[in-house]
C-alpha positions as CSV (number, residue, x, y, z in Angstrom):
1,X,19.8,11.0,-20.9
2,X,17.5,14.1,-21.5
3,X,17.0,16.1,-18.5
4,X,13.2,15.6,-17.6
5,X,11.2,18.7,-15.8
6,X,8.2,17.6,-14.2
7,X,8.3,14.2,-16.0
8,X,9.1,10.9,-15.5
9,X,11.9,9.3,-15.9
10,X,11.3,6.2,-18.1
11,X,13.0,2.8,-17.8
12,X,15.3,3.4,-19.7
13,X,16.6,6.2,-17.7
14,X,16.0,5.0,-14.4
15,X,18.5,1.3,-15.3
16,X,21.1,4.0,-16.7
17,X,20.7,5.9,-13.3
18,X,21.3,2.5,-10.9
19,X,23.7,1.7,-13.1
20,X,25.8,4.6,-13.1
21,X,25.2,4.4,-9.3
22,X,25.9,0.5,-8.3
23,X,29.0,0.9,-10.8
24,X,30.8,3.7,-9.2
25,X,29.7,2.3,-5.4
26,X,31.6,-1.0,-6.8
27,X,34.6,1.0,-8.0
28,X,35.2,2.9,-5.0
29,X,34.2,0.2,-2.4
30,X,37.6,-0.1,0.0
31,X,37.4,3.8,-0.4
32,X,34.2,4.2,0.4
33,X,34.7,1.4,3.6
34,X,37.7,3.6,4.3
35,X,35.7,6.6,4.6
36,X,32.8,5.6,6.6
37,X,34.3,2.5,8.7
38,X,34.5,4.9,12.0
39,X,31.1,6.9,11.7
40,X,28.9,6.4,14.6
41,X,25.3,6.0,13.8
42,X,24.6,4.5,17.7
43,X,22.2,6.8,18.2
44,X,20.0,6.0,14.7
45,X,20.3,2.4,15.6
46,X,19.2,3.1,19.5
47,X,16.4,5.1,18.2
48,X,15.0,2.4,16.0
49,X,15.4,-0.5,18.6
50,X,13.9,1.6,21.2
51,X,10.6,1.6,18.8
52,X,9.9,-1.3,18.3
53,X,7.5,-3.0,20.8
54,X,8.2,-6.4,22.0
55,X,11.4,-8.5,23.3
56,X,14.6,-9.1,21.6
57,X,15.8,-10.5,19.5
58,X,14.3,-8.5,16.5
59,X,14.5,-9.0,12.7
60,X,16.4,-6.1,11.2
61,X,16.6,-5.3,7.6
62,X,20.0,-2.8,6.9
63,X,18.5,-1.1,3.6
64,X,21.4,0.1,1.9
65,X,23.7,-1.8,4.7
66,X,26.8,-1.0,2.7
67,X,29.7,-3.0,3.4
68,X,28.0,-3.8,6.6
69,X,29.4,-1.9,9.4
70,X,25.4,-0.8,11.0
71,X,24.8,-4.8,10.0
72,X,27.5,-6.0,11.8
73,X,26.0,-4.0,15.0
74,X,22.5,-5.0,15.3
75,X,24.1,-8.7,15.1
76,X,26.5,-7.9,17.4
77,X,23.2,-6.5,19.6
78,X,21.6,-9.9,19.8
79,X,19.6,-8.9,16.7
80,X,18.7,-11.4,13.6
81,X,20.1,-9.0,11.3
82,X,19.7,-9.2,7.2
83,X,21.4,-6.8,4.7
84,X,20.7,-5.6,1.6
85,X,22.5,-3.6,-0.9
86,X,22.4,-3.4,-4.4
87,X,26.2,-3.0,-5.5
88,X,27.8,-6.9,-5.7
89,X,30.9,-5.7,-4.2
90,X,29.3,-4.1,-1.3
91,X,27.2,-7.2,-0.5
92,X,30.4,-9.7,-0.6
93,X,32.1,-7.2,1.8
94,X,28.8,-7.1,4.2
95,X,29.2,-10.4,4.7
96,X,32.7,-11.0,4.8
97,X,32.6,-7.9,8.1
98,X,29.3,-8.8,9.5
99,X,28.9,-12.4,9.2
100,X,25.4,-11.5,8.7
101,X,22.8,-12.9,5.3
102,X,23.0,-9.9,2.5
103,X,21.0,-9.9,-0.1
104,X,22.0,-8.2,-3.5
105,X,19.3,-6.8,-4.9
106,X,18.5,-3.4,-6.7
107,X,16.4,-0.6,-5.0
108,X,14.4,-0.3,-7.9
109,X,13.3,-4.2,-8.3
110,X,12.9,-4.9,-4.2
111,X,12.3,-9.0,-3.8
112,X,11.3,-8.8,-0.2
113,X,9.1,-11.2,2.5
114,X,6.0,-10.0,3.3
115,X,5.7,-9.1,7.2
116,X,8.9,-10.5,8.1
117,X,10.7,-7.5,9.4
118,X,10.2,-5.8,13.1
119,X,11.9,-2.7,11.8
120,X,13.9,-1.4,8.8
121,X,17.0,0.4,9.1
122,X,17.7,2.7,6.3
123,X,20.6,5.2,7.4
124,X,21.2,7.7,4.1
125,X,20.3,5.0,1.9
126,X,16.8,6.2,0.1
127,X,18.3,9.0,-1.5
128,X,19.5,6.8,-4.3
129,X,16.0,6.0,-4.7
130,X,14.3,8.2,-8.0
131,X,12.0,10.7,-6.3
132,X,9.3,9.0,-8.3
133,X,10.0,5.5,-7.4
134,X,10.1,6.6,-3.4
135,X,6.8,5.4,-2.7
136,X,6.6,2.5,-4.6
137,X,9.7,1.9,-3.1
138,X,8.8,2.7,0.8
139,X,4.9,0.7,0.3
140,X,7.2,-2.6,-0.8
141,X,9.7,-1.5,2.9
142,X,6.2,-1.4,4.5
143,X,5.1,-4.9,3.4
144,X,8.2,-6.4,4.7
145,X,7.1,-5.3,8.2
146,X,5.2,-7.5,10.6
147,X,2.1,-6.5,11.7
148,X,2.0,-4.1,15.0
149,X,4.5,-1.1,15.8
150,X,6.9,-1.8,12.8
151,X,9.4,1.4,12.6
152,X,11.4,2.2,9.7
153,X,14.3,4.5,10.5
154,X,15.3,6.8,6.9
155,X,17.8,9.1,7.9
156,X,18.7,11.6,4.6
157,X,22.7,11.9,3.9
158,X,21.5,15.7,2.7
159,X,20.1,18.0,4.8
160,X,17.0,20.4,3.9
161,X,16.5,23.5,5.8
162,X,20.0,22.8,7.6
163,X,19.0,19.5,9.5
164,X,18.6,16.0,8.7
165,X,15.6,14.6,8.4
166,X,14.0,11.3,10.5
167,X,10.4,9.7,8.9
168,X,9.0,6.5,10.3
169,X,6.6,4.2,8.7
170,X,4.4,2.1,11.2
171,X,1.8,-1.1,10.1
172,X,-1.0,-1.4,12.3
173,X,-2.6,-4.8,12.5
């Protein structure tokens, strides 16, 4: 793979960059589980739920869910909660911990419902995401949403300008 100034990536390059990426998530899975098990993302979950208008329970899509430990709260919330990840080994562990439906499905190729989501819960899980496929990507997140207030919470896992950054995408009917 060429490195690309300014140009896109072709599809070639972007199935070698998921690749790469779903192949070393499935390698390092129980270390990755091991490393992240005990963070405590309460207050991106809090600040989601607290968005969205309406009473529980609410339909929650975990972007990136992992092996479902920020799944396995929103169920555990009351919440009809559905996860989606695109490494296979992180999708049979999701369910295994969360009891919850996954789906396996990569980033770049998104199968979703339209307007059946009240929010979308994406905690450092769009940076794997091809700069040039974000907003391809984010318009298919927005379709999922129902119709009204619909948040989507997007933390980054990097920092720019020394803070982490918080977006929110809304549909109004």
């Amino acid at each position: 793979m060429r490195h690309r100034s300014n140009m896109e990536l072709n599809p070639e390059d972007l199935a070698t960059i998921t690749d790469f990426t779903l192949s070393d998530y499935n390698e390092h899975a129980e270390d990755f589980w091991e490393g992240t098990r005990d963070h405590n993302v309460n207050q991106n979950i809090t600040a989601l739920l607290q968005s969205i208008e309406g009473e529980p329970p609410h339909t929650i899509l975990d972007f990136g869910c992992g092996p479902g430990r920020d799944l396995k709260v929103f169920a555990e919330l009351g919440h009809i909660a559905i996860g989606l990840d695109g490494a296979p080994h992180f999708a049979v562990m999701a369910r295994a911990h969360s009891g919850c439906e996954v789906w396996q499905q990569n980033f770049l190729k998104l199968d979703l419902p339209d307007r059946h989501f009240d929010g979308v819960f994406a905690n450092a899980a769009l940076f794997h995401v091809p700069r040039q496929e974000l907003p391809r990507v984010l318009l298919e997140l927005y379709a999922a949403l129902k119709p009204g207030w619909c948040p989507v919470q997007l933390k980054s896992a990097r920092p720019r300008r020394g803070r982490l950054e918080w977006w929110a995408l809304r549909r109004v009917s």
